[in-house]
C-alpha positions in Angstrom: -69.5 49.7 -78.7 -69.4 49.5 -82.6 -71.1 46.6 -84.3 -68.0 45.2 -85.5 -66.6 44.5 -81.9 -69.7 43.4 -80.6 -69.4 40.8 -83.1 -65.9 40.4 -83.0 -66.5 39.4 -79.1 -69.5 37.6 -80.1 -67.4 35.4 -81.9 -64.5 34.9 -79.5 -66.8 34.1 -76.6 -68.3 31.4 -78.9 -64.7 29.9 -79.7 -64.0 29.8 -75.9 -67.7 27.7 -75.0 -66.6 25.6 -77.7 -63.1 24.9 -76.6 -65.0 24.4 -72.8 -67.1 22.4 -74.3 -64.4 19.7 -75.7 -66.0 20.7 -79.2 -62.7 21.0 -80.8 -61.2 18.2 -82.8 -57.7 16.7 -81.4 -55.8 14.1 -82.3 -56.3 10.7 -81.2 -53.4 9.2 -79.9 -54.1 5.6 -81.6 -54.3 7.6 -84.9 -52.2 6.0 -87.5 -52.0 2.6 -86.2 -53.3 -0.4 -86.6 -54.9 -3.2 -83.6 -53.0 -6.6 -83.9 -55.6 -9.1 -83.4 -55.6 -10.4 -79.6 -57.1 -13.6 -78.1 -57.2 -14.8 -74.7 -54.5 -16.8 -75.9 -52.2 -13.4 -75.4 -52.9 -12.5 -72.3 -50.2 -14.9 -70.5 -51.1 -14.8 -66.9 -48.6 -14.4 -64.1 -49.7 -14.7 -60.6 -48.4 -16.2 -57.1 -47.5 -19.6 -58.0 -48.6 -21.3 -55.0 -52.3 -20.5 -55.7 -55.2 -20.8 -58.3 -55.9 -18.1 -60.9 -59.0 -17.1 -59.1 -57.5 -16.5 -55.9 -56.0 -13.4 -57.6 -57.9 -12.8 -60.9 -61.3 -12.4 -62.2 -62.6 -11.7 -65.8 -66.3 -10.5 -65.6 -67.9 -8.8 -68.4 -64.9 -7.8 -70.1 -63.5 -6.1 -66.7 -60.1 -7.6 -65.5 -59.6 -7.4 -61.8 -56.1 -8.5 -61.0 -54.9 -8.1 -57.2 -52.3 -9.6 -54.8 -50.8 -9.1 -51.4 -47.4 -8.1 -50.3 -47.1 -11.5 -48.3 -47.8 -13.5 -51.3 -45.3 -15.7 -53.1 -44.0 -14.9 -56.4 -45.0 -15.7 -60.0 -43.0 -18.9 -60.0 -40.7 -20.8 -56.9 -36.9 -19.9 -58.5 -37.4 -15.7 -59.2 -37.2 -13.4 -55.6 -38.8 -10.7 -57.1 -41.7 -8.9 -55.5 -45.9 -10.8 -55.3 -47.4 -10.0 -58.5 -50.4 -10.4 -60.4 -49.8 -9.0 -64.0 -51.0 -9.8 -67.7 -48.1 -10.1 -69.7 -48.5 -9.8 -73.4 -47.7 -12.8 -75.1 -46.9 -13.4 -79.0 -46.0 -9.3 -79.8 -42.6 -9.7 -78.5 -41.1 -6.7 -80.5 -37.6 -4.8 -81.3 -38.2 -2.7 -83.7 -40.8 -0.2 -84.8 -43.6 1.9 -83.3 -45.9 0.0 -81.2 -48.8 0.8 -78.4 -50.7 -0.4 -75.6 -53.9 0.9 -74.9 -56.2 0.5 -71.9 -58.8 2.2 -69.5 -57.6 1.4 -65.8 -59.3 1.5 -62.4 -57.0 2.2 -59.1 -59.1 1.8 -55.8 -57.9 4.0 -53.2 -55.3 2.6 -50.5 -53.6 0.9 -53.4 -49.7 2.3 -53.6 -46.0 1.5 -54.4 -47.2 -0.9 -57.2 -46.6 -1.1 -60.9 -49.7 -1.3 -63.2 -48.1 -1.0 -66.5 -44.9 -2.1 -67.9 -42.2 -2.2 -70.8 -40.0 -5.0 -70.6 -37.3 -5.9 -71.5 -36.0 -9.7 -72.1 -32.4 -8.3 -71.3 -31.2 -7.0 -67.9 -32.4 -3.7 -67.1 -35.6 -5.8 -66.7 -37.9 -2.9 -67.7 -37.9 0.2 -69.6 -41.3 2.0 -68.5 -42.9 1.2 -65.4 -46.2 3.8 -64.2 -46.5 3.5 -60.9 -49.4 4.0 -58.6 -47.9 5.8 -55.6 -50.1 7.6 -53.1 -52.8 8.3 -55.1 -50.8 9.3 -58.2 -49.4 7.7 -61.1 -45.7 8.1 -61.9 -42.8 6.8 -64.0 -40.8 4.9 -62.1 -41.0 6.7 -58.6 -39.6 9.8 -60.0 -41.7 11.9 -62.8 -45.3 12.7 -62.2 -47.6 11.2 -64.9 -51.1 11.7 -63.4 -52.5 13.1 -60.2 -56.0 11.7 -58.3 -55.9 8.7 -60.2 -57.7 6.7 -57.3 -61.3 5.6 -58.2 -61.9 6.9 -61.7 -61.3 5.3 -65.3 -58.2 6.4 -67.1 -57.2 5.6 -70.6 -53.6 4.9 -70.7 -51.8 4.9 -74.0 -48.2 3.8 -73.7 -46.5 4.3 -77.2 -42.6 2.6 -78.0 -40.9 4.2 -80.9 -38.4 1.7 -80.4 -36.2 3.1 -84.1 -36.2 6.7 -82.3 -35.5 5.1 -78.6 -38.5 7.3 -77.7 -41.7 6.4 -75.0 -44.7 8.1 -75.1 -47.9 8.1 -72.5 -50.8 9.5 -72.7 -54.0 10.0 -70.1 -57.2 10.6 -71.1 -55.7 11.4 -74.2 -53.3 14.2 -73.0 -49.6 13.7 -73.4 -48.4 13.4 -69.9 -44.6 11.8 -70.7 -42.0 11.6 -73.0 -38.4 9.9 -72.3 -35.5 8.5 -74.0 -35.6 4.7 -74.0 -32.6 2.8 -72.6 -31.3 1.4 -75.7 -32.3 -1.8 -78.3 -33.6 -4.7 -77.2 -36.7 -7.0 -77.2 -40.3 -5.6 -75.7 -43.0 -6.7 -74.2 -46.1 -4.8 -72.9 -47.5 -5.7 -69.1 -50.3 -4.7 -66.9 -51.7 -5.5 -63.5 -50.3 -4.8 -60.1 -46.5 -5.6 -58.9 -45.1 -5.2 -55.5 -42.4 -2.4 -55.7 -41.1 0.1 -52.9 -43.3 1.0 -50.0 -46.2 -1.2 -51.3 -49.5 -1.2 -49.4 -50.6 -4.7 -47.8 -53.2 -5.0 -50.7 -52.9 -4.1 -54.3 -55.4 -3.9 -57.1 -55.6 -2.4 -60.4 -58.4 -3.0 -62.9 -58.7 -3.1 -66.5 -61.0 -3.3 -69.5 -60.3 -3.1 -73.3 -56.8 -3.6 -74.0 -55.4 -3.2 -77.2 -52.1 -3.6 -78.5 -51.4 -1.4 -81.5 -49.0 -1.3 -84.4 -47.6 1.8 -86.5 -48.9 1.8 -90.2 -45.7 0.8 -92.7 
């Protein structure tokens, strides 16, 4: 083989250990935005109303463990939706813009037909994003495939709401996985935790740590 080809492969099979290697630069999907600052003042818990926080929630370390059971009452005594127990977002209600949640979740296994992350609306359709944790994967709404084998393992999960362009983005593990239309103008809100939806297993839990909320520079 000549010694130009040799080297020619030389170099080739050196781009390829790189690339296997994870060597190679990629953008970053928080990359032009900026955090909003975020105290536990924002993170408006919503959990069955008939029992303490604790019963449902813990905060150890930094690592939010947020569970609930399909008997369980609602978030307050007036509303028939579904048991919940969810961190809502509080003071970044937004309606225009490009805005992002960011945070590394934890599914055990046996968890299914529950919502872990939200956008919502204040409007009637209630939501515009939900990823849902159903058999062992994570999908939008019951219908697209987001992530497979999510059970027992860290993802990060980057929702981004170009609310201007009516456009949702997610990313996990910093791969696009989804990108839909929205369902029109309104007022958002990002939302995390676990909420009772179709098929939902007796227990629910979802964990998560380092949550961010992100805003598009200018």
């Amino acid at each position: 083989m000549a010694p130009f080809t040799c080297l020619l492969f030389a170099f080739l099979a050196s781009l390829s250990m790189l690339k296997d290697t994870h060597l190679f630069c990629s953008a970053d999907p928080t990359d032009g935005f900026t955090d909003v600052p975020l105290t536990e003042y924002n993170f408006e818990m919503q959990w069955p109303y008939n029992l303490n926080l604790s019963d449902r929630y813990s905060n150890t370390d930094g690592v939010r463990r947020l569970w609930v059971y399909s008997t369980d009452k609602p978030f307050n005594p007036t509303t028939t939706t579904k048991p919940r127990t969810e961190i809502r977002i509080r003071g970044y209600d937004y309606s225009s813009g490009v805005w992002q949640f960011e945070g590394y979740g934890f599914v055990p296994n046996g968890t299914s037909g529950t919502s872990i992350v939200q956008i919502h609306r204040t409007t009637y359709p209630a939501t515009v994003l939900m990823l849902m944790v159903v058999d062992g994967q994570l999908k939008f709404y019951h219908r697209t495939l987001v992530e497979p084998n999510i059970y027992d393992r860290w993802m990060r999960v980057n929702v981004i709401h170009d609310v201007d362009s009516n456009k949702i983005t997610v990313f996990v593990n910093d791969v696009q996985k989804l990108e839909i239309e929205g369902n029109g103008p309104n007022a958002f809100y990002f939302k995390c935790g676990v909420y009772g939806q179709t098929d939902e297993t007796y227990y629910m839990e979802s964990m998560w740590r380092d949550i961010r909320v992100l805003k598009k520079d200018g």
